[in-house]
C-alpha positions as CSV (number, residue, x, y, z in Angstrom):
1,X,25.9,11.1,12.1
2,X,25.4,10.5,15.8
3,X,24.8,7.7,17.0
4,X,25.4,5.2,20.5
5,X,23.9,2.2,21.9
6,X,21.8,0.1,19.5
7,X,19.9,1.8,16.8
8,X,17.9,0.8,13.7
9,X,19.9,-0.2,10.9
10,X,17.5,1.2,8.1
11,X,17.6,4.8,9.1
12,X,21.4,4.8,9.3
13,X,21.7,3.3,6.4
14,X,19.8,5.5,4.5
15,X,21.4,8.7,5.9
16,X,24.4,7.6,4.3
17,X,23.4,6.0,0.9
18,X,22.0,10.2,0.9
19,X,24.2,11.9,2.2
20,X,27.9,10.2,1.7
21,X,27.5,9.7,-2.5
22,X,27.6,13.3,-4.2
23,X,25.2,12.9,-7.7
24,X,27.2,14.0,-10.8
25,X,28.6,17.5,-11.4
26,X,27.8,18.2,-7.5
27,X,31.0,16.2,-5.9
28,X,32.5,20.2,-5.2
29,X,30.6,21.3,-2.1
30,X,28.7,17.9,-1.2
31,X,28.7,16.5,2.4
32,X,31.8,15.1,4.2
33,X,29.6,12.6,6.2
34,X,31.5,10.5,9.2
35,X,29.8,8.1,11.7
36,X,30.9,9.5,15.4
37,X,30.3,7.2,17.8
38,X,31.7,5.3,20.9
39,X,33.4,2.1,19.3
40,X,31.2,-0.2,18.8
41,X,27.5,0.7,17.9
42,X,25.3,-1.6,17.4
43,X,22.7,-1.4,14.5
44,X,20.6,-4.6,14.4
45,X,22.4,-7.5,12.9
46,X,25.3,-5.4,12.4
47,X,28.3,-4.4,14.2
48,X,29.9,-0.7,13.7
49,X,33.1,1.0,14.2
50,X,32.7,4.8,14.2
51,X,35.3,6.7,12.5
52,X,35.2,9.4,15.1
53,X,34.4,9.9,18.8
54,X,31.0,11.7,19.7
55,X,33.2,14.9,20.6
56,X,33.3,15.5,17.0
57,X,29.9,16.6,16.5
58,X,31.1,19.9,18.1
59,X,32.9,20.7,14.7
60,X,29.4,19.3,13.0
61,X,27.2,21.5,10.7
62,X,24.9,19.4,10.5
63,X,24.3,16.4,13.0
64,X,21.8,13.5,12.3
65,X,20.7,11.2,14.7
66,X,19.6,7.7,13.7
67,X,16.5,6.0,15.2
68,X,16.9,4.1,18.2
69,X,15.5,0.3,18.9
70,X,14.2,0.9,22.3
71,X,12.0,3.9,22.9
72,X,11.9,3.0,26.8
73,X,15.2,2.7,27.5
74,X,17.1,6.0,28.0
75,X,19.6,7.6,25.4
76,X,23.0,7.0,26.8
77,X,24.0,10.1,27.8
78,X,27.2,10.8,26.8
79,X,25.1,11.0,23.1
80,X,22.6,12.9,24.5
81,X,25.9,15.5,26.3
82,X,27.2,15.4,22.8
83,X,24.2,16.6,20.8
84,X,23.1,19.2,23.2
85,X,26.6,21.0,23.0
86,X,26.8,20.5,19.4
87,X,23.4,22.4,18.8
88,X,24.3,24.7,21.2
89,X,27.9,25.2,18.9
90,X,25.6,26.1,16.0
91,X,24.7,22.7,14.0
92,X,21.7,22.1,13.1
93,X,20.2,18.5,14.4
94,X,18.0,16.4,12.6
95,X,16.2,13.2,14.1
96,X,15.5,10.3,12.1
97,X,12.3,8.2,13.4
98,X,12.5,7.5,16.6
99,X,15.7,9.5,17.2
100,X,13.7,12.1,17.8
101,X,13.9,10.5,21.9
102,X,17.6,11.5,21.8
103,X,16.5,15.2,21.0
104,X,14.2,15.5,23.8
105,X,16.4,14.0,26.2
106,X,18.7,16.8,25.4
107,X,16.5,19.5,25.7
108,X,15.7,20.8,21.9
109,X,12.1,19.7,21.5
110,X,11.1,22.3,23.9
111,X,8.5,24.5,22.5
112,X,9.1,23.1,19.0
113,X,7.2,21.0,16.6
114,X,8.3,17.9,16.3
115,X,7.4,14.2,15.5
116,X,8.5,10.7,15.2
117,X,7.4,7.1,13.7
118,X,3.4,6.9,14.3
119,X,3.8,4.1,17.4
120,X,5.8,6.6,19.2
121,X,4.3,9.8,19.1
122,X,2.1,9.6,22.0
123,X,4.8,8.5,24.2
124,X,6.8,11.5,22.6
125,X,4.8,13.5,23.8
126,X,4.3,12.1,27.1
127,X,7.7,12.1,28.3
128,X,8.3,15.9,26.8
129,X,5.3,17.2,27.5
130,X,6.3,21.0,25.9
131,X,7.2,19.4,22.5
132,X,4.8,19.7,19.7
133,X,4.4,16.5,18.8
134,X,2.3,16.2,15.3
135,X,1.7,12.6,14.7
136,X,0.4,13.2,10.9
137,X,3.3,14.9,9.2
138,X,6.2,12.8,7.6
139,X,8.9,15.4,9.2
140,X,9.0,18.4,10.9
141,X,11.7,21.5,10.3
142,X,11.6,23.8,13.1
143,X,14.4,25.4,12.0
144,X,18.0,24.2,13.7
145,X,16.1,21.2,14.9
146,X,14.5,18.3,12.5
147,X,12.6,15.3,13.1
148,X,11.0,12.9,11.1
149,X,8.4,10.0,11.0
150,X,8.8,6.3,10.4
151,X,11.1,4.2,8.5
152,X,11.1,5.5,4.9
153,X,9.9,9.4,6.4
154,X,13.9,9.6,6.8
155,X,14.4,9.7,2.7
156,X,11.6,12.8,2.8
157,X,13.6,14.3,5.4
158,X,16.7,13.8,4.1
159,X,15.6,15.0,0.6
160,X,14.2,18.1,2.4
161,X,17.8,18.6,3.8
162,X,19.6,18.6,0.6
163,X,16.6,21.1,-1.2
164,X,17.1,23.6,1.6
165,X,21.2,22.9,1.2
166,X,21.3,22.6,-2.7
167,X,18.1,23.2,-3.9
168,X,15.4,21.6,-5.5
169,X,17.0,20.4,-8.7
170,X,20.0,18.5,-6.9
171,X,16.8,17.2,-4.4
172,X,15.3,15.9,-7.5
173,X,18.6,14.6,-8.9
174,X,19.1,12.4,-5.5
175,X,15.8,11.3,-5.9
176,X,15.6,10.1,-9.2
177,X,19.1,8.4,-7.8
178,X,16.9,6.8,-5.3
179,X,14.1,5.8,-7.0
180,X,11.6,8.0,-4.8
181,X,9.3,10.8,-5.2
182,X,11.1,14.3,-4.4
183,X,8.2,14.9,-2.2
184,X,5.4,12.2,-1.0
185,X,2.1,13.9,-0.4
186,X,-0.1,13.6,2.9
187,X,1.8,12.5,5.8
188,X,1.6,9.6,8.3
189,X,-2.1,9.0,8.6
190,X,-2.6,7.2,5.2
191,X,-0.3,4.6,6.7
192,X,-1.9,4.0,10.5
193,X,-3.7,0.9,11.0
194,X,-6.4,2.4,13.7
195,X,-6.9,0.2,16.5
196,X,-10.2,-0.7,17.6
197,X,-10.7,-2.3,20.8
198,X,-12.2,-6.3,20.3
199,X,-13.2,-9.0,22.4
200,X,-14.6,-8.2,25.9
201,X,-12.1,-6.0,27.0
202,X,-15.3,-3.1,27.6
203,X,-19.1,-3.2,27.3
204,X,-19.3,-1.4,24.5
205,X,-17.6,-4.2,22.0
206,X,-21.1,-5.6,21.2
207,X,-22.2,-1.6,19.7
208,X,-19.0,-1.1,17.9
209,X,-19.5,-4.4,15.8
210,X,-22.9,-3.4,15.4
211,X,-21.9,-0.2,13.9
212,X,-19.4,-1.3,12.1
213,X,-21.9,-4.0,10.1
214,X,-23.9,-0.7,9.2
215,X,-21.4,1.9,8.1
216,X,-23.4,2.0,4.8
217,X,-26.1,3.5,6.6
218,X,-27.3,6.5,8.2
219,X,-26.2,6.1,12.2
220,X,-27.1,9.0,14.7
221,X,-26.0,9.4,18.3
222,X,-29.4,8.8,19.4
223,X,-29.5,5.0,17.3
224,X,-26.4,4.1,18.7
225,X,-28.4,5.6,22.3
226,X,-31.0,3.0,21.2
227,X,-29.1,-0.3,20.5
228,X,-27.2,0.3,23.8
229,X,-29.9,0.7,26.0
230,X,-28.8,3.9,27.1
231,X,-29.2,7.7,26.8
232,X,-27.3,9.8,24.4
233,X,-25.3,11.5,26.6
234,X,-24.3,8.9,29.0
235,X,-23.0,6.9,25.7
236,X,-21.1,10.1,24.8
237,X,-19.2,9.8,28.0
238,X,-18.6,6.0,27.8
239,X,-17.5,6.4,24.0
240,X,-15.0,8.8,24.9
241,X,-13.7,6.9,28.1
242,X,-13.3,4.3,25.3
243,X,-12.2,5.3,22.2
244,X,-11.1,8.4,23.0
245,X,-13.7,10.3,20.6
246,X,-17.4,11.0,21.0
247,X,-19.9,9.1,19.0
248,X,-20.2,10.8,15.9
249,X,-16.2,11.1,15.9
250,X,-15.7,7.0,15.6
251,X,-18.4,7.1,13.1
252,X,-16.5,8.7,10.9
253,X,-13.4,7.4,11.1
254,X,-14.6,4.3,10.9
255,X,-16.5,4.9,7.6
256,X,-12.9,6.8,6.2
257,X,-10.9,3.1,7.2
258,X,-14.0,1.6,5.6
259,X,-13.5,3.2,2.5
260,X,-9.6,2.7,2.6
261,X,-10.2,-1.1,2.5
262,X,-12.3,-0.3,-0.2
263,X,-10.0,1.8,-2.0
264,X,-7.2,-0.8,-1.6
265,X,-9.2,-3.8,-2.6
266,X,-12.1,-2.9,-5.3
267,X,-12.4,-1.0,-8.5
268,X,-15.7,0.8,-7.1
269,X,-15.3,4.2,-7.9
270,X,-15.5,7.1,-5.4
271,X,-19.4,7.6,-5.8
272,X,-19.8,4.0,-4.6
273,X,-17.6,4.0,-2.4
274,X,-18.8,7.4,-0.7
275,X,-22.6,5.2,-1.0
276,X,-21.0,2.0,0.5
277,X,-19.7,3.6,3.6
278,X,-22.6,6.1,3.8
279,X,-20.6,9.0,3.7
280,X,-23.2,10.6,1.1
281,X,-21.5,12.1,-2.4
282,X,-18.0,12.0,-3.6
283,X,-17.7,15.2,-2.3
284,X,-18.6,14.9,1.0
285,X,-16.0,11.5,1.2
286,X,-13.3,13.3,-0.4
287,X,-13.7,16.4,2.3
288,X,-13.6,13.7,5.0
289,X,-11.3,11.5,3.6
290,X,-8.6,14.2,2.9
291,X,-9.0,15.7,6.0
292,X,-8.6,12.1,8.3
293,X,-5.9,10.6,5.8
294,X,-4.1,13.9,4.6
295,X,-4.6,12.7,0.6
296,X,-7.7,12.3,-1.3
297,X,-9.3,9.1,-2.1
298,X,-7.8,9.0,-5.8
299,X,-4.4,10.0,-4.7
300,X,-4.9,6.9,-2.2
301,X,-5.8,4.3,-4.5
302,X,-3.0,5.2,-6.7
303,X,-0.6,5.0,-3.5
304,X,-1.8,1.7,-2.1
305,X,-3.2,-0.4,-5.7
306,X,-1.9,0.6,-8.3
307,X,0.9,-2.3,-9.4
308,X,4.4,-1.7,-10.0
309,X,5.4,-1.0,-12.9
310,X,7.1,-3.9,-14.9
């Protein structure tokens, strides 16, 4: 592991409880995992000594880099040196969260898919502009160069690691070590809180409270037109300079959170709730839904209600 600075203690700390304990009858083989570093790195509350110096990711198969605290601050860039010319020697690099920055800053996001936690990914793809960036997916392999989402996205995409190292039964050995799923489905977009502009920070506040007291019924482009005093066209423009979608767009997704909430907090079933947030027929709220949240609306419920087991 790579890592300089002050990074996020989580991520580090689960790329070793992974990587650095070998599951029974797989100790031959397993991962020699060392934290390379100048002395000391900081990870939150925590103080570090690195067992090696950064120049020994050169000898590195594999290199991970933990996420870093501040997105806005450059990488230091003897870190950023050091995993450039390890990549370049062969290893294959793999971001965790918002160490995905430290890739870029070296160059290996360029022309590759790629993504980070959900906060991040439009300034990801701001500041590398060629990059990929997919905000949905819980990690992306392009390959010699990994990245992956939020938080708890580095177990999937250090689980992914071992399947492609050891396969899928060691994977699901690790797993059931961990107490996690092998492999979550959907990605990050069950787990984004859209924001929605409030107060009077535009003119159009007063319409999207409206709408969103009458997501049970049927809303066209020309009734939203209507309450707003304006012509259908002219509100597509000021939706979009907005909310950064067109009418019917924010219709939609507002009706999909809609029936989230309603997913997480009622035993409706899907019929009702596809009524309630006037999305028609299960069907046509499960075609939606899956497509906005990446999981269907049962696979949801079970995900974000269902209590732990005791």
């Amino acid at each position: 592991m790579a890592a300089a600075g002050d990074v996020l203690h989580l991520e580090l700390a689960i790329a070793w409880e992974v990587f650095a304990s070998a599951p029974p009858d797989h100790a031959d083989g397993w991962y020699d995992v060392h934290l390379c570093g100048p002395a000391p790195v900081r990870a939150g509350p925590f103080t570090l000594e690195p067992t090696h110096g950064l120049d020994a990711l050169a000898m590195a198969d594999t290199v991970l880099v933990p996420a870093v605290r501040d997105v806005d601050q450059a990488p230091p860039g003897d870190l950023v040196e050091a995993v450039r010319a390890a990549h370049q020697a062969g290893a294959r690099v793999a971001a965790l969260c918002t160490g995905a920055f430290v890739l870029g800053a070296a160059g290996l996001l360029h022309g590759r898919r790629a993504t980070t936690h959900w906060a991040h990914t439009a300034t990801l793809q701001a500041r590398h502009p060629d990059a990929v960036v997919d905000p949905d997916v819980l990690y992306t392999d392009a390959g010699s160069v990994l990245t992956s989402a939020g938080k708890a996205a580095a177990v999937d995409l250090s689980l992914h690691l071992i399947h492609l190292d050891h396969g899928a039964a060691v994977a699901n050995i690790v797993a059931r070590r961990l107490v996690v799923p092998p492999h979550r489905p959907g990605g990050q977009a069950q787990y984004v809180t859209t924001p929605v502009p409030t107060g009077g920070e535009h003119d159009l506040v007063g319409l999207l409270d409206w709408a969103r007291q009458r997501l049970d019924q049927p809303l066209s482009v020309t009734d939203l037109a209507r309450r707003a005093g304006t012509s259908p066209r002219h509100l597509a423009r000021r939706f979009n300079a907005t909310t950064g979608q067109a009418p019917l767009q924010w219709l939609l997704t507002q009706r999909v959170r809609r029936a989230q909430e309603l997913l997480e907090t009622t035993d409706l079933s899907i019929e009702a709730v596809a009524t309630a947030t006037g999305t028609g027929t299960a069907t046509t709220l499960r075609r939606h839904f899956t497509r906005v949240v990446g999981v269907p609306p049962s696979t949801y419920r079970r995900t974000f209600r269902d209590p732990a087991p005791r």
